[in-house]
Kinemage of the C-alpha trace (Angstrom):
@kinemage 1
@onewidth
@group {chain A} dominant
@subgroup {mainchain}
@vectorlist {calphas} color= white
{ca unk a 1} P -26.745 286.882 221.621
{ca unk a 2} L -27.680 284.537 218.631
{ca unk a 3} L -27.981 280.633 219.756
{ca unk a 4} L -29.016 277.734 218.110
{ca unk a 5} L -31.222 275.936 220.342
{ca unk a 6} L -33.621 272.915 220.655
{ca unk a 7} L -36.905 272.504 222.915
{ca unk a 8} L -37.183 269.021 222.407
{ca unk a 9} L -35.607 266.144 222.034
{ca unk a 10} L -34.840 265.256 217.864
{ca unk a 11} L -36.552 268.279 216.997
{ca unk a 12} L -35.432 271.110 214.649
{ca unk a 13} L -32.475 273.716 216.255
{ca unk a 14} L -33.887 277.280 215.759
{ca unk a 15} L -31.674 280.288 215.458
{ca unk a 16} L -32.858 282.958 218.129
{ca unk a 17} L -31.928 286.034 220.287
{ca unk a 18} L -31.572 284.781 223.956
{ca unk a 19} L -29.864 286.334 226.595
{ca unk a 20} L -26.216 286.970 226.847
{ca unk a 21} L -24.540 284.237 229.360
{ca unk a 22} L -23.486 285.546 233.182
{ca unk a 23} L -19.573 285.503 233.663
{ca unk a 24} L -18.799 282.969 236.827
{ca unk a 25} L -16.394 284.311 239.160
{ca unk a 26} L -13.549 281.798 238.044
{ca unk a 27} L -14.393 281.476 234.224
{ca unk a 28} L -14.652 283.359 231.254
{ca unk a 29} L -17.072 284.508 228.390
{ca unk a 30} L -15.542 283.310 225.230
{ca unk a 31} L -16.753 284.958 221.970
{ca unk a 32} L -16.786 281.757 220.153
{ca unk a 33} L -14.581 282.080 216.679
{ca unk a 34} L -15.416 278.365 215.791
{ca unk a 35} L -16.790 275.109 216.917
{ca unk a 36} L -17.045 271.620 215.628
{ca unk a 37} L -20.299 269.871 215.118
{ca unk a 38} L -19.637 266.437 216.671
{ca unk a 39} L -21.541 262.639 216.791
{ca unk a 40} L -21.640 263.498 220.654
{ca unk a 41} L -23.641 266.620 219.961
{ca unk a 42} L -25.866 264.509 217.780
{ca unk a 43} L -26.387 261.612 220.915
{ca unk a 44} L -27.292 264.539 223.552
{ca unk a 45} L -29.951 266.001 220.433
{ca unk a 46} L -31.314 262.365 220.464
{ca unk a 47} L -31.763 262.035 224.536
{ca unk a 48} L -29.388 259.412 224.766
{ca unk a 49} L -27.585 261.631 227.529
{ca unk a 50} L -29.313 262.325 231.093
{ca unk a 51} L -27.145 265.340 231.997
{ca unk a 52} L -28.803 267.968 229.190
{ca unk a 53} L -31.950 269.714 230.683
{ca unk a 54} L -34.657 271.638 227.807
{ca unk a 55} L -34.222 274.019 225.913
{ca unk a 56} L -30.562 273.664 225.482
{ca unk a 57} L -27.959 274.847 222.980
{ca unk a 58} L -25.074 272.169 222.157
{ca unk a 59} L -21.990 272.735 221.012
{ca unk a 60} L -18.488 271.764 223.188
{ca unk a 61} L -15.670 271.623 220.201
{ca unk a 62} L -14.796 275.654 220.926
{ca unk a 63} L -12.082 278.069 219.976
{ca unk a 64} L -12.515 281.732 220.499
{ca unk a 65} L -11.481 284.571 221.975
{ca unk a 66} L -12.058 285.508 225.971
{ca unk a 67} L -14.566 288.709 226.134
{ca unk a 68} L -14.779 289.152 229.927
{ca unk a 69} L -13.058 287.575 232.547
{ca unk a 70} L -14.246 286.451 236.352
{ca unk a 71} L -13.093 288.284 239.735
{ca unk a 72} L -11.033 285.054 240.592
{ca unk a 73} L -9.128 284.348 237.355
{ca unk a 74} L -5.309 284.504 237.408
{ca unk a 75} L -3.958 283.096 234.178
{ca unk a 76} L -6.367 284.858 231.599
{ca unk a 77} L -6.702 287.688 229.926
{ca unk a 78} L -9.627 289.676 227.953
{ca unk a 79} L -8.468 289.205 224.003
{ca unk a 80} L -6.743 285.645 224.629
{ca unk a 81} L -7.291 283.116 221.476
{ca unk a 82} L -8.163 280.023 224.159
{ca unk a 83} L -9.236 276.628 223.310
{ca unk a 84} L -11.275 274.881 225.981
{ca unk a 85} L -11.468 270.920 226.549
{ca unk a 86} L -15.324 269.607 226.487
{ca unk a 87} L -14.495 267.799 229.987
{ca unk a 88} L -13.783 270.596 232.318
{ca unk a 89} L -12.303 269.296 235.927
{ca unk a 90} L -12.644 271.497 239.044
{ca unk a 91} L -9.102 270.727 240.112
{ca unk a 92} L -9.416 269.861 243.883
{ca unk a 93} L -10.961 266.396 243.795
{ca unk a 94} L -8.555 263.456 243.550
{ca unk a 95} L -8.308 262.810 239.839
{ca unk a 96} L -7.508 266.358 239.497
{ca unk a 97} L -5.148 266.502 241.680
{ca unk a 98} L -3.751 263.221 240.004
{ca unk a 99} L -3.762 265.169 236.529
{ca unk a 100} L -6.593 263.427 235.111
{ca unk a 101} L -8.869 266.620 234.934
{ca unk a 102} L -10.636 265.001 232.109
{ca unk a 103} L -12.309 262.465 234.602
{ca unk a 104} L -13.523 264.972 237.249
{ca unk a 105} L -15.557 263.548 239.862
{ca unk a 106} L -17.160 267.058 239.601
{ca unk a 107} L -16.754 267.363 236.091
{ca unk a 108} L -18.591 270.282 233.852
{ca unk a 109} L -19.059 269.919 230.207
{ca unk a 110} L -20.425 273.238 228.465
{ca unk a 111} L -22.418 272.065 225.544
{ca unk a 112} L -24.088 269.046 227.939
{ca unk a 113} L -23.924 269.887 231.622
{ca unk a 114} L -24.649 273.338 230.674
{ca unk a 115} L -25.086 275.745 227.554
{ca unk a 116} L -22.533 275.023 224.571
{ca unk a 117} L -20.987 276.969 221.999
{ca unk a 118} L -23.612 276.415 218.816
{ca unk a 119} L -24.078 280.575 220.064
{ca unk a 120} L -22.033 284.128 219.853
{ca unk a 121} L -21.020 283.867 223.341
{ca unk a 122} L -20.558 281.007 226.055
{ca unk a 123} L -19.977 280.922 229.850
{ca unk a 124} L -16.931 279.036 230.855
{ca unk a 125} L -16.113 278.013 234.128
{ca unk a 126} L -12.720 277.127 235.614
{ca unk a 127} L -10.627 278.942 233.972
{ca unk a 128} L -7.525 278.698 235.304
{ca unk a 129} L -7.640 274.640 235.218
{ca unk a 130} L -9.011 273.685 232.115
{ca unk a 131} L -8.150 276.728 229.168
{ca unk a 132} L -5.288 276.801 227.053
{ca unk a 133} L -3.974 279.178 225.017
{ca unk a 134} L -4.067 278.987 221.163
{ca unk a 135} L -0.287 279.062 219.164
{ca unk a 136} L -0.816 282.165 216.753
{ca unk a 137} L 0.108 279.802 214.219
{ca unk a 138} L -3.518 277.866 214.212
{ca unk a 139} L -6.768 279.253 212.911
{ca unk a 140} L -9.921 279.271 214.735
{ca unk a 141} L -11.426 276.512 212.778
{ca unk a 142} L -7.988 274.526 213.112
{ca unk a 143} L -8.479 275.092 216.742
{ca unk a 144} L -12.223 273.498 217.390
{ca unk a 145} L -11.583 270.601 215.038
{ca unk a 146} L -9.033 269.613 217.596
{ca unk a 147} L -11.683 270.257 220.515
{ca unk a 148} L -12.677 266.599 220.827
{ca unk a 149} L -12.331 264.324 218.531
{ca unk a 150} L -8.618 264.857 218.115
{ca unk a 151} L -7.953 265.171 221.085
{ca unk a 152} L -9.543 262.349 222.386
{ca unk a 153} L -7.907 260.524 219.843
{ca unk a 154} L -4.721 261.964 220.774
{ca unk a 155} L -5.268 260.396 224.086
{ca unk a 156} L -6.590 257.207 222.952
{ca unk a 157} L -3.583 256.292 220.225
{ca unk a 158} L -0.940 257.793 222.766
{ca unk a 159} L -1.415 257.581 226.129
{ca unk a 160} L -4.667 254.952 226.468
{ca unk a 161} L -3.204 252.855 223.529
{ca unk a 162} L 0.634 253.359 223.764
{ca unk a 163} L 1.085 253.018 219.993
{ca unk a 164} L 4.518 252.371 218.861
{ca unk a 165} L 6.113 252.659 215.327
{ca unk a 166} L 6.412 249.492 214.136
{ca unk a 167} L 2.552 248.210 215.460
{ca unk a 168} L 0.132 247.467 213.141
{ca unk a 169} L -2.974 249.694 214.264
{ca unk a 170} L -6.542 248.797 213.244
{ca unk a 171} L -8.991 251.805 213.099
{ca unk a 172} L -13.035 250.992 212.876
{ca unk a 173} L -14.800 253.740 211.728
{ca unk a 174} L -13.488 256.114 209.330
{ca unk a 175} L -15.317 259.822 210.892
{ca unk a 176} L -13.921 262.533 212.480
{ca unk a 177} L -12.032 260.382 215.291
{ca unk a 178} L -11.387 257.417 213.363
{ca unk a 179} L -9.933 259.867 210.977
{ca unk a 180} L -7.666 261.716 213.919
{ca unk a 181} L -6.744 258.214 214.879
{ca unk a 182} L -5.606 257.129 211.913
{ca unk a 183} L -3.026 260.315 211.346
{ca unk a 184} L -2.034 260.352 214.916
{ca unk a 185} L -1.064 256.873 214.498
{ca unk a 186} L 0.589 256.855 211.041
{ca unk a 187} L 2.544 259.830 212.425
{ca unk a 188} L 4.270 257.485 215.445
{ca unk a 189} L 5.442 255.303 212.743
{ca unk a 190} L 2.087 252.922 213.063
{ca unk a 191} L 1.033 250.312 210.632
{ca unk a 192} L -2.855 251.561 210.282
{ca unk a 193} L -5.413 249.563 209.155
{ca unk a 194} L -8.305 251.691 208.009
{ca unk a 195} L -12.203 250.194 208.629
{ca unk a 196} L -15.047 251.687 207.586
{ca unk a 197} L -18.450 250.547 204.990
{ca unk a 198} L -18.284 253.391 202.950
{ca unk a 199} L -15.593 253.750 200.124
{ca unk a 200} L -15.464 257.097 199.490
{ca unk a 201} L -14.506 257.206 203.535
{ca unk a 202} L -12.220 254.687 203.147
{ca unk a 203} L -10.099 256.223 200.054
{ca unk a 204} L -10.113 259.529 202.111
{ca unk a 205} L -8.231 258.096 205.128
{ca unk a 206} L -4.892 257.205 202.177
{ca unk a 207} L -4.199 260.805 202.283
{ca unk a 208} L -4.152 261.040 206.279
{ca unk a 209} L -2.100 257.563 206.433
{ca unk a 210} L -3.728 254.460 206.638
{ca unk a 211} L -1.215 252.122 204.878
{ca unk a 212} L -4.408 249.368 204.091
{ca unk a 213} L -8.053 249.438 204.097
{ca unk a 214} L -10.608 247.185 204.844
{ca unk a 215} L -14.654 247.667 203.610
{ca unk a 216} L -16.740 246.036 206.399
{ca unk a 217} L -19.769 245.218 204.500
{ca unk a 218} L -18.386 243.610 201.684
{ca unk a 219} L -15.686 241.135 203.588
{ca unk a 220} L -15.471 239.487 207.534
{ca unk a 221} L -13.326 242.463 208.607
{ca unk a 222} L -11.906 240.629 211.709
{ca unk a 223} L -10.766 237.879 209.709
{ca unk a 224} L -9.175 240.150 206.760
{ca unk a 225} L -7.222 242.478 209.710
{ca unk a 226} L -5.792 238.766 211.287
{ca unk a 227} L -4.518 238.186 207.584
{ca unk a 228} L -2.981 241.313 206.695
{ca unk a 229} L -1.491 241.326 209.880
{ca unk a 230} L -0.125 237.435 210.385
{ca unk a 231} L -1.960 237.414 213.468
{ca unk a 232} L -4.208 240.411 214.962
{ca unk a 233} L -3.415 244.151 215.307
{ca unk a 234} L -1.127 244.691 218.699
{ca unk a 235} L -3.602 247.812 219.135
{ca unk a 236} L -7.241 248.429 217.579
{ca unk a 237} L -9.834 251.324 218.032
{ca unk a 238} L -13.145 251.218 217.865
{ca unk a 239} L -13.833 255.006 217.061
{ca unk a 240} L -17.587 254.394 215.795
{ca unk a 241} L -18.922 253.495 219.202
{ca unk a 242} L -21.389 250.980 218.064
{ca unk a 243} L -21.669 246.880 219.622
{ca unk a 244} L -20.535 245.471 216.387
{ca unk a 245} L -17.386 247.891 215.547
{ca unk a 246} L -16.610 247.251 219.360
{ca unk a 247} L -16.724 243.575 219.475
{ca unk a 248} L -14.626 243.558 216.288
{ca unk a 249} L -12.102 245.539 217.154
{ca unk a 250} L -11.736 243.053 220.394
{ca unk a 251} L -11.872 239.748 217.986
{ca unk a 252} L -9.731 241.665 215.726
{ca unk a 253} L -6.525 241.796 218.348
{ca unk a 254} L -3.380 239.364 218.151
{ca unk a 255} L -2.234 238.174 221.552
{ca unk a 256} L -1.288 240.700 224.142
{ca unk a 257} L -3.366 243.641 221.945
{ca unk a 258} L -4.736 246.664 223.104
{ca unk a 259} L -8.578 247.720 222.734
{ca unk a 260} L -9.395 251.125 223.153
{ca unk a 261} L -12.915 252.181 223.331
{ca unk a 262} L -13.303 255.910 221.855
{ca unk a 263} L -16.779 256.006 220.119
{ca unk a 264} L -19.872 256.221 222.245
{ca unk a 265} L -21.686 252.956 223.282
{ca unk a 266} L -25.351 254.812 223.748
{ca unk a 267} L -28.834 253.753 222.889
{ca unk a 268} L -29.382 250.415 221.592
{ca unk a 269} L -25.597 249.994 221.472
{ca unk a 270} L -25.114 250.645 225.071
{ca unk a 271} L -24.757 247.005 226.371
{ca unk a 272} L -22.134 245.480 223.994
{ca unk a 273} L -21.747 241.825 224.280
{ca unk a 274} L -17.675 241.343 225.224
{ca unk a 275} L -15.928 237.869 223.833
{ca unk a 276} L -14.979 237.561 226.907
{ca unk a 277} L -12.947 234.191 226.377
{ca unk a 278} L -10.783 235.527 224.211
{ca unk a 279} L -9.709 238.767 226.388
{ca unk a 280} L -8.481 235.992 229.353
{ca unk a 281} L -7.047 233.473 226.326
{ca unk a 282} L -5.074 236.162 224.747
{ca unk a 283} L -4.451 238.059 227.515
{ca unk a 284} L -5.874 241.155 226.146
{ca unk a 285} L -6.404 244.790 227.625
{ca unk a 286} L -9.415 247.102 227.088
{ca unk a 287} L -9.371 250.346 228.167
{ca unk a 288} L -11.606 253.833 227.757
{ca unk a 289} L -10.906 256.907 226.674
{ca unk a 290} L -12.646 259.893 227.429
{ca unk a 291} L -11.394 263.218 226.414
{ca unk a 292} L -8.003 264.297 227.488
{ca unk a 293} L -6.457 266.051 230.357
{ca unk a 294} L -5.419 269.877 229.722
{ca unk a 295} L -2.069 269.121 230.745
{ca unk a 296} L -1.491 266.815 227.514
{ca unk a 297} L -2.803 269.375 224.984
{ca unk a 298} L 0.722 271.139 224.995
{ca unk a 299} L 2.517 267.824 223.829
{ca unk a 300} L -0.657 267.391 221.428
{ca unk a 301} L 0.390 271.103 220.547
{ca unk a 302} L 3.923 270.294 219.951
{ca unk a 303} L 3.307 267.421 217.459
{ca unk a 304} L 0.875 269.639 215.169
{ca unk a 305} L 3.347 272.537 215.053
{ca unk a 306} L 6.341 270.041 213.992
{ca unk a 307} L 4.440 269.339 211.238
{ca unk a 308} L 3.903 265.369 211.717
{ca unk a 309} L 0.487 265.911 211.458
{ca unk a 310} L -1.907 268.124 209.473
{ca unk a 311} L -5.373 268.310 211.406
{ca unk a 312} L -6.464 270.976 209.068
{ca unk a 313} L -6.499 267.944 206.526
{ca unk a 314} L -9.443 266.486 208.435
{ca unk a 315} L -11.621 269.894 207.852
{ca unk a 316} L -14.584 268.484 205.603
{ca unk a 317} L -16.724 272.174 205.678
{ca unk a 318} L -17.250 274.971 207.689
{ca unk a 319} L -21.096 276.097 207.973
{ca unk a 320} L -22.836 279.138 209.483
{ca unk a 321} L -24.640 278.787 212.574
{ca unk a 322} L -28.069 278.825 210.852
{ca unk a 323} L -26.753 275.342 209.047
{ca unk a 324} L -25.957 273.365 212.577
{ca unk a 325} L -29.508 272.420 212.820
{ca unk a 326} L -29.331 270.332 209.741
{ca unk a 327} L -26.079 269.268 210.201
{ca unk a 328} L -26.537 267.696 213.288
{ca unk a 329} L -29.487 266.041 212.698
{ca unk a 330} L -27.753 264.630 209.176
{ca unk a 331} L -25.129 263.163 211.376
{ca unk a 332} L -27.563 259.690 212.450
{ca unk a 333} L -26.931 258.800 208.714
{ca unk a 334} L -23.450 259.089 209.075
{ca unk a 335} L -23.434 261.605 206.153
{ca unk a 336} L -20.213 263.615 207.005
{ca unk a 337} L -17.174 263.433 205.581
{ca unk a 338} L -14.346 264.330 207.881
{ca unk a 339} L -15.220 267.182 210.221
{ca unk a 340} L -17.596 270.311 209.726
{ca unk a 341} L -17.127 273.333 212.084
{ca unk a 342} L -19.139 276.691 212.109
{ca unk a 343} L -17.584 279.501 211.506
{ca unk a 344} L -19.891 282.302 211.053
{ca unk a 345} L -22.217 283.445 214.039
């Protein structure tokens, strides 16, 4: 099959022949249609994560169809349009068993633990847990655009953040989650607050809902979202993953607010310095989100085919597989505009 692999650590992705992946006895072999290039892809090209062993091909934002099918598999067919979460859980330790497959004690990530989809084919174990099956109303690219960043921001506005209609929701950093935040949100009827340093970003979320926007480099963001808001935001994201855009979206809380941390601390942003006084004085909550279960993609599901949200919107490009290279490594500047998926293999 053709991959798109690196040997080392922030060095260039070439585009070879490499041998087809081995079926496991209760996965799949997806012929991937489409997959997203994401920030997380860029972190594991960098070295900033432990579990991805040389040479290695990325790629976990996947949508294809299933080409062969392992001894043990109940629930799948060959020629099934699947989509398949980046977290997969091995549903017999406790948080599986609790429904929280996306935190697997034993948890396998294709594209980090083991070979991703930046490649024609890709082995994918646990089938029967983790895969769901595509609506034939969404496209391929549709489909891996949702893979993880809307999906974990799916989680993170809904069931980490408990957004209500009515809240005013503060969203720092205006990329591919931010931007999946910001939609999901203005869909439950949130107020959202749009943060990012870049303009053009910022006049891009108006057409996926943010009601205001706020340029961090050019005003004290925290201080302009407790303005606009007569107080704080009752929830705020930080979807960047960086210490600032963290600590901010903490300081930039009313009373009683909700933090949730989506973006990737990693690197020189991994130890981010908490106002600690101010979670105990205001009573505030911080909580992570990683992912999302595959029993919550259906309900995710639901609320793209009524039509409250448009995730296609969110699409910046699509690229062939000889572009991911470049792509990816583009990605520590920040240069993308909403999300770019490959398409041609």
């Amino acid at each position: 099959m053709k991959a798109a692999l690196y040997y080392d650590f922030e060095k260039p992705l070439l585009v070879e022949t490499v041998a087809d992946p081995v079926c496991p006895p209760d996965g799949i072999i997806l012929e991937t249609k489409a997959n997203g290039v994401c920030r997380s892809d860029w972190h594991g090209w960098m070295g900033h994560d432990p579990m991805i062993k040389l040479p290695h091909v990325p790629g976990h934002e996947m949508s294809g169809v299933v080409l062969e099918v392992g001894k043990d598999v109940k629930n799948w067919r060959i020629g099934d349009r699947v989509m398949v979460p980046f977290c997969l859980g091995c549903g017999k330790c406790q948080q599986c068993k609790s429904g929280h497959t996306h935190i697997c004690d034993n948890d396998y990530q294709p594209g980090f633990s083991g070979w991703g989809a930046f490649a024609q084919f890709v082995a994918v174990p646990r089938a029967d847990v983790n895969l769901t099956k595509l609506p034939d109303e969404l496209e391929f690219v549709e489909a891996a655009s949702l893979g993880c960043r809307f999906m974990t921001s799916f989680h993170g506005v809904v069931d980490q953040g408990k957004v209500r209609g009515g809240e005013y929701l503060a969203v720092h950093g205006c990329g591919g989650i931010g931007l999946s935040a910001i939609m999901i949100g203005a869909a439950l009827g949130a107020q959202v607050i749009a943060v990012d340093i870049d303009d053009s970003k910022l006049e891009r979320t108006k057409s996926v809902g943010a009601a205001l926007t706020v340029n961090a480099k050019t005003s004290d963001a925290v201080e302009v979202i407790k303005e606009l808001t007569n107080g704080g935001s009752h929830v705020s994201i930080d979807a960047l993953g960086s210490a600032l855009t963290s600590r901010n979206s903490i300081r930039s809380l009313r009373k009683r607010g909700r933090h949730v941390q989506i973006g990737l601390t990693l690197a020189e942003d991994a130890n981010v310095l908490v106002p600690m006084d101010e979670v105990l004085a205001k009573e505030l909550q911080i909580v992570g989100s990683h992912g999302m279960a595959a029993n919550r993609y259906n309900d995710m599901l639901s609320l793209i085919l009524s039509g409250k949200v448009q995730p296609e919107k969110l699409i910046g490009k699509t690229i062939a597989l000889e572009k991911a290279g470049e792509e990816l490594a583009s990605m520590g500047q920040f240069a993308q505009h909403g999300v770019t998926v490959i398409n041609q293999f």
